[in-house]
C-alpha positions as CSV (number, residue, x, y, z in Angstrom):
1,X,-138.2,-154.9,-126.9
2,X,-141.5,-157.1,-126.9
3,X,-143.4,-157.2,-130.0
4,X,-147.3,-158.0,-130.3
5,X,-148.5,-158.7,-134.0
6,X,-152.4,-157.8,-134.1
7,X,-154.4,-157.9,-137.3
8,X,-157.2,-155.3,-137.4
9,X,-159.7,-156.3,-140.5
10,X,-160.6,-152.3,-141.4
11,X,-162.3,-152.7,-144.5
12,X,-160.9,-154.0,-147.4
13,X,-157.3,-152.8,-145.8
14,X,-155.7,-154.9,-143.1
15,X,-154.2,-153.5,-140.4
16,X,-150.7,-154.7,-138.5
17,X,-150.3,-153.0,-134.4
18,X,-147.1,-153.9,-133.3
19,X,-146.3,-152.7,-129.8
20,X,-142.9,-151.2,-129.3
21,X,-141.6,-150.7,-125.7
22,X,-138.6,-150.0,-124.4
23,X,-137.3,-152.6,-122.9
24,X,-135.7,-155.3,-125.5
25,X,-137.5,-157.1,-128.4
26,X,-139.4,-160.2,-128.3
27,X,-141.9,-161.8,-130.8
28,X,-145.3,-163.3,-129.9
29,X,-148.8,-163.3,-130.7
30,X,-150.4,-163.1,-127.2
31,X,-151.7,-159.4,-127.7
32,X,-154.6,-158.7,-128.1
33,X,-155.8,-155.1,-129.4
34,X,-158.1,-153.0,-127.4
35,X,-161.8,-152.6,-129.0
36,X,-164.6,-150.1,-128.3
37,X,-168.0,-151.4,-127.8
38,X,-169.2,-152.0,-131.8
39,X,-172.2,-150.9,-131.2
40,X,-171.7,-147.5,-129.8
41,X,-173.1,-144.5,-131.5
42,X,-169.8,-142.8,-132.4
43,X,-169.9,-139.0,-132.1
44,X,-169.3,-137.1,-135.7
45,X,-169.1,-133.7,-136.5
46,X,-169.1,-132.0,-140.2
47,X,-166.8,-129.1,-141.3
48,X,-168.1,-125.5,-142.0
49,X,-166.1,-124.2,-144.8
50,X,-165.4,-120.3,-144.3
51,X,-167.9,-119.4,-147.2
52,X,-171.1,-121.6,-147.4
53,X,-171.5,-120.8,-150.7
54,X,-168.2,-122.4,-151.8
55,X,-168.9,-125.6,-154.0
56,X,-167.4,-128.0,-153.3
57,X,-166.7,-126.2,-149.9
58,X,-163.0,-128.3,-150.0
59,X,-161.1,-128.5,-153.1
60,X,-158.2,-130.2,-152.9
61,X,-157.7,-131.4,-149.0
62,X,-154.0,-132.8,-149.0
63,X,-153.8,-133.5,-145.2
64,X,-155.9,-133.0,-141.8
65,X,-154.6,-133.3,-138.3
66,X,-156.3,-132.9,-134.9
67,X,-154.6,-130.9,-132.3
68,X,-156.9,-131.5,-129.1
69,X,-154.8,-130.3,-126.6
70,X,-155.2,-126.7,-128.2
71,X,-158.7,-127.7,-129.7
72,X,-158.0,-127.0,-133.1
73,X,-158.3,-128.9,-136.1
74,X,-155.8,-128.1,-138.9
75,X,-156.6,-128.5,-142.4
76,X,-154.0,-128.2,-145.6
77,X,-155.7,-127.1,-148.8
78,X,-154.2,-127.0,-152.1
79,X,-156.9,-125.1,-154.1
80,X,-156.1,-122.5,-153.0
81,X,-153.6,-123.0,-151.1
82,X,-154.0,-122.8,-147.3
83,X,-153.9,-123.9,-144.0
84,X,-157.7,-123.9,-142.2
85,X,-158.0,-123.9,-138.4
86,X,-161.3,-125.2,-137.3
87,X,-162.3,-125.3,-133.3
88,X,-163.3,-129.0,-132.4
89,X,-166.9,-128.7,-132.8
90,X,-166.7,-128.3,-136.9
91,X,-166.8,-125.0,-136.7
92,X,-164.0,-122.3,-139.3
93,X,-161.7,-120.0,-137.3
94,X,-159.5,-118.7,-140.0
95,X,-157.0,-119.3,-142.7
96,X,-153.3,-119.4,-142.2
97,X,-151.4,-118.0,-144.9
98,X,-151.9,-118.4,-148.7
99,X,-150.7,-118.3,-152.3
100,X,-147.6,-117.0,-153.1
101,X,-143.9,-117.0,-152.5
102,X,-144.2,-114.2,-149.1
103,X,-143.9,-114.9,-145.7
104,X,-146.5,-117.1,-144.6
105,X,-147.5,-118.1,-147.9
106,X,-147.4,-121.4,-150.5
107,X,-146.4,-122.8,-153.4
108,X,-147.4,-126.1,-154.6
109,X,-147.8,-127.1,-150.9
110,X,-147.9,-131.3,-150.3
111,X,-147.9,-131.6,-146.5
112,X,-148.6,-131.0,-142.8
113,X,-147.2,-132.1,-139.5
114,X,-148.0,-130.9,-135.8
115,X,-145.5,-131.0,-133.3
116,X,-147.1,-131.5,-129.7
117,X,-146.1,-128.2,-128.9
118,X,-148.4,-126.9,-131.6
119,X,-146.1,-126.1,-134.4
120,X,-147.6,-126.4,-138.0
121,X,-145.3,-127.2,-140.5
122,X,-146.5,-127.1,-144.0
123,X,-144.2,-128.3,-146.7
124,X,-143.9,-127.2,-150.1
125,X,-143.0,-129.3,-153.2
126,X,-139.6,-127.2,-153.2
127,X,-138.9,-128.1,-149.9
128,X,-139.7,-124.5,-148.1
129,X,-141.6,-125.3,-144.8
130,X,-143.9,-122.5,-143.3
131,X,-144.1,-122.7,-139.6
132,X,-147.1,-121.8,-137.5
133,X,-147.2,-121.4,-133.4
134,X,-149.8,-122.8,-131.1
135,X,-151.9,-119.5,-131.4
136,X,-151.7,-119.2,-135.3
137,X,-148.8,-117.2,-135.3
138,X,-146.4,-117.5,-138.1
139,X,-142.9,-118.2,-137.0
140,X,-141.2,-118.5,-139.8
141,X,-140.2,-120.1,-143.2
142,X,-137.2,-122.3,-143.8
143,X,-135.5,-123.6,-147.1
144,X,-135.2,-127.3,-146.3
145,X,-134.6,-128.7,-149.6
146,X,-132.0,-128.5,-152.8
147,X,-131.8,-130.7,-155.4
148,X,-134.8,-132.9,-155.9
149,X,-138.3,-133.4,-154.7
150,X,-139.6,-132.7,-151.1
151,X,-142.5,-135.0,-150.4
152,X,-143.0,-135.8,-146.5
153,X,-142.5,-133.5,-143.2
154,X,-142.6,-135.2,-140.0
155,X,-142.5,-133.7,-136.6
156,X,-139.9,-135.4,-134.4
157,X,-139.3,-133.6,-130.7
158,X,-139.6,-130.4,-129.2
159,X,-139.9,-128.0,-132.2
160,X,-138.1,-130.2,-134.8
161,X,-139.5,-132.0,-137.5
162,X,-138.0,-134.4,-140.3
163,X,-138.1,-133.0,-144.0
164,X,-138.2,-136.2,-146.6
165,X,-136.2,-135.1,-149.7
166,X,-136.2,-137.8,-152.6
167,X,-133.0,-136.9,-155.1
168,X,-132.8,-137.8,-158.0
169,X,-129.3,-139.4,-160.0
170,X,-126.3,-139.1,-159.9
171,X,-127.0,-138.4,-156.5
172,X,-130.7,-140.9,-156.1
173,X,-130.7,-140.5,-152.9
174,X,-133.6,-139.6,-150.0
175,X,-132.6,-137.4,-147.0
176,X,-134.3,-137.0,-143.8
177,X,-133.5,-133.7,-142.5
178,X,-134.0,-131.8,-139.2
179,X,-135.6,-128.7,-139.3
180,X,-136.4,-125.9,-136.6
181,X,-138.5,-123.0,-136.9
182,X,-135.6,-120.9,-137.4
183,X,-133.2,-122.9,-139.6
184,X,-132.3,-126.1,-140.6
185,X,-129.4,-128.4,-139.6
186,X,-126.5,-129.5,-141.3
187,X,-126.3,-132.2,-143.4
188,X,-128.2,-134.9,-143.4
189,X,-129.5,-136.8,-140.7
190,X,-130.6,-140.1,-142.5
191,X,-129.9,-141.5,-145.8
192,X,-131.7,-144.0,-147.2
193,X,-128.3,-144.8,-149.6
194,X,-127.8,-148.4,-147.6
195,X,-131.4,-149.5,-147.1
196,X,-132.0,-152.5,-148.3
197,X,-134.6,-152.6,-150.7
198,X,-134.6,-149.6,-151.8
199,X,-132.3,-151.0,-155.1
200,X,-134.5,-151.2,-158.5
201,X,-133.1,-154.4,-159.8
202,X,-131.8,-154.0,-163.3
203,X,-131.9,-149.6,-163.2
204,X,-129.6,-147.2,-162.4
205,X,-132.3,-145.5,-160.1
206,X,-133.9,-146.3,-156.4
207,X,-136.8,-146.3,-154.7
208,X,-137.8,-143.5,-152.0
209,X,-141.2,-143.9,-152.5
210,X,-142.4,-145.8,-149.3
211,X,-144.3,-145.5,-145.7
212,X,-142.5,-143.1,-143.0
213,X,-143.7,-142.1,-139.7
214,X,-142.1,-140.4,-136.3
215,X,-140.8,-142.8,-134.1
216,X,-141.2,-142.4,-130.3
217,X,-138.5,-140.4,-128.8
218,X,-137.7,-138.2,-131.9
219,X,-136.6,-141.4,-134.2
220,X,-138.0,-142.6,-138.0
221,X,-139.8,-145.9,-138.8
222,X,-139.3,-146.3,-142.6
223,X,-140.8,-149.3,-144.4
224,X,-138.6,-149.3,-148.1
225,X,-139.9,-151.7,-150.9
226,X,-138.3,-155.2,-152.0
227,X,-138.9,-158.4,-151.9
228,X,-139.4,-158.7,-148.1
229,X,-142.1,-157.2,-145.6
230,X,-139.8,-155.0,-143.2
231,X,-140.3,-152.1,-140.8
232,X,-136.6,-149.9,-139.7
233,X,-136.5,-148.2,-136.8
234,X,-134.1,-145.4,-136.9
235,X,-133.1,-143.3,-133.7
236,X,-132.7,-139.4,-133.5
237,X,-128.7,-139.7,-133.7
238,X,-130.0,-141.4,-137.6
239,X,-128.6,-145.0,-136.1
240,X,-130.6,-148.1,-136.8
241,X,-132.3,-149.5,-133.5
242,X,-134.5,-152.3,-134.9
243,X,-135.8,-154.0,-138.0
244,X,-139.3,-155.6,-137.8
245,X,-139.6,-158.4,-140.4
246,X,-142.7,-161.4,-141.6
247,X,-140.4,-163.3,-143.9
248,X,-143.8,-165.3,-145.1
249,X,-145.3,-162.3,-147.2
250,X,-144.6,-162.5,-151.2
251,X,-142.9,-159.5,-152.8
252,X,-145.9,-157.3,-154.1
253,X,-145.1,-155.9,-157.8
254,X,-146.5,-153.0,-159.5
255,X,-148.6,-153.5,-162.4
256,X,-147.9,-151.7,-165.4
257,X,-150.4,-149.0,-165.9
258,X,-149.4,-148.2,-162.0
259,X,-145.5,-147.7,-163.2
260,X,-147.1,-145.4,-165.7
261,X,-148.9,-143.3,-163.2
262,X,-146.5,-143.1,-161.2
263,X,-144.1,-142.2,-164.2
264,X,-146.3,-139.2,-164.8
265,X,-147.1,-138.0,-161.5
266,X,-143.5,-137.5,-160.9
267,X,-142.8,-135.9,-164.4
268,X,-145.6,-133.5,-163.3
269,X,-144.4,-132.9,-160.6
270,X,-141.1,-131.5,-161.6
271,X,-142.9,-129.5,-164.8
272,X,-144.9,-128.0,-161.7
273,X,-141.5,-126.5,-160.4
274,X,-139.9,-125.4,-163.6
275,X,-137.6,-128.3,-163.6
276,X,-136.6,-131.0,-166.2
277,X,-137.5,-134.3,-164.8
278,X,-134.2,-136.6,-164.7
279,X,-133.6,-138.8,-168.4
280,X,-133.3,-142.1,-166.9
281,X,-136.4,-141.9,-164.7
282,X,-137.8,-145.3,-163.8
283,X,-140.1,-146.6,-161.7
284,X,-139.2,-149.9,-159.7
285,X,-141.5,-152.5,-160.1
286,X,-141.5,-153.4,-156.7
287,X,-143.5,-151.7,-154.1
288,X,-143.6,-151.9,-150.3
289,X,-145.7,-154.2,-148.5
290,X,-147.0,-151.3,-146.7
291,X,-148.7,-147.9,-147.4
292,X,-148.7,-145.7,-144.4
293,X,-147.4,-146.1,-141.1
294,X,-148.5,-144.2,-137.8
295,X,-147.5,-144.3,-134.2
296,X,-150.0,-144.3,-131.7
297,X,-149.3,-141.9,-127.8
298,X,-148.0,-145.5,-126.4
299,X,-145.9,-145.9,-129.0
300,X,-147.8,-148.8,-130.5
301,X,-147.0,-148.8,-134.3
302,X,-149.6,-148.9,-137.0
303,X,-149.1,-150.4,-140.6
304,X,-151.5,-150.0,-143.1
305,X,-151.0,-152.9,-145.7
């Protein structure tokens, strides 16, 4: 597979492409990234909310994806919850479900993926997922989690998608499990129980709190936290197909007010679902080298660091 490191300078965030084919690996620097013209007049356009009297008109946004090919625009709201459809040009449709434990409807909802068939999935904190068709049609709800803390959904291929569930000990595990419109599969498809780096040195507990994204053909990419910089590419069969490394980066450590936050986000987290959080809950002090990953239509691979 040949590999092309590019740095992007975005800000105060740097940005590693690395372009995955499918032919064999290879490293090298000789890639260059495309760039648009900087000084084109980029095209923007604001959001109507449904009631131009709401203030602020967006509460709590928790995710937003574009699906051009259906010219929508899907929006995931917490307060309240819902799921907005806006048409390309800005402009509200309608609002896809809403509080409550019904058909169609949210609790404590955290995220949203978009298959390219057009299937919503919206993820709750319990790990029910609410699925929407390409022409706002519910098409069901699913029970994808169990014992711990859903936090990521991920669509993978066809009308699948990946539900992230972080457990907690004795089990401290996090499962990556497939789920359809209409149920969800057996067991689970990836564990994260023999990824390196995922051990909190001196604790009984792990890490699962790190960068995922859809690989190309229906896979993961999963970057853990440890001492070294490293991207896993995992295939739809949950077998590991590559592992992207930059030995030269220094472990990045949390500082302590961080742990703390992160300490309390979780406690609140499991207060939020009537749940006692677990006794021996600690937060590793090492994080990942990078914060979100995305995957690009030509299967380049985007790391936010």
């Amino acid at each position: 597979m040949r590999l092309a490191g590019r740095l992007v300078d975005v800000g105060a965030a740097a940005v590693l492409a690395a372009a995955l084919t499918a032919a064999g690996c290879a490293a090298g620097a000789e890639g260059t990234a495309a760039r648009a013209d900087e000084n084109a007049v980029l095209e923007f356009r604001w959001l109507i909310p449904p009631d131009p009297q709401l203030d602020p008109p967006l509460a709590a946004p928790l995710a937003i994806v574009a699906d051009e090919e259906r010219g929508r625009l899907l929006l995931l709201e917490a307060q309240p919850p819902g799921l907005r459809v806006y048409g390309l040009d800005g402009r509200f449709k309608t609002t896809l479900g809403g509080e409550g434990g019904g058909p169609g409807e949210y609790r404590h909802p955290i995220d949203l993926a978009v298959s390219q068939e057009g299937i919503a999935a919206v993820l709750s904190m319990s790990g029910r997922v609410t699925y929407w068709g390409a022409e706002n049609e519910l098409l069901g709800t699913v029970a994808a989690g169990g014992a711990g803390l859903a936090t990521r959904v991920l669509a993978a291929r066809a009308d699948s998608f990946y539900v992230k569930i972080d457990r907690f000990p004795p089990d401290d595990v996090a499962e990556f499990r497939v789920s359809t419109p209409e149920a969800v599969l057996p067991g689970a498809r990836y564990s994260d129980e023999a990824v390196p780096g995922t051990e909190n040195p001196g604790s009984s507990t792990r890490n699962h709190s790190y960068a995922v994204a859809s690989a190309p053909g229906g896979g993961l990419l999963l970057s853990p936290p440890g001492p070294d910089y490293v991207i896993l590419r995992v295939g739809p069969d949950g077998e590991s197909r590559e592992t992207i490394r930059r030995p030269e980066l220094e472990p990045l450590r949390r500082s302590a007010e961080e742990i703390e936050t992160i300490e309390a986000r979780v406690r609140e987290r499991f207060s939020e679902l009537g749940a006692r959080p677990p006794d021996d809950l600690r937060v590793p002090t090492l994080r990942s080298h990078i914060a979100r990953l995305a995957v690009a239509p030509d299967s380049t691979i985007w790391a936010l660091t």
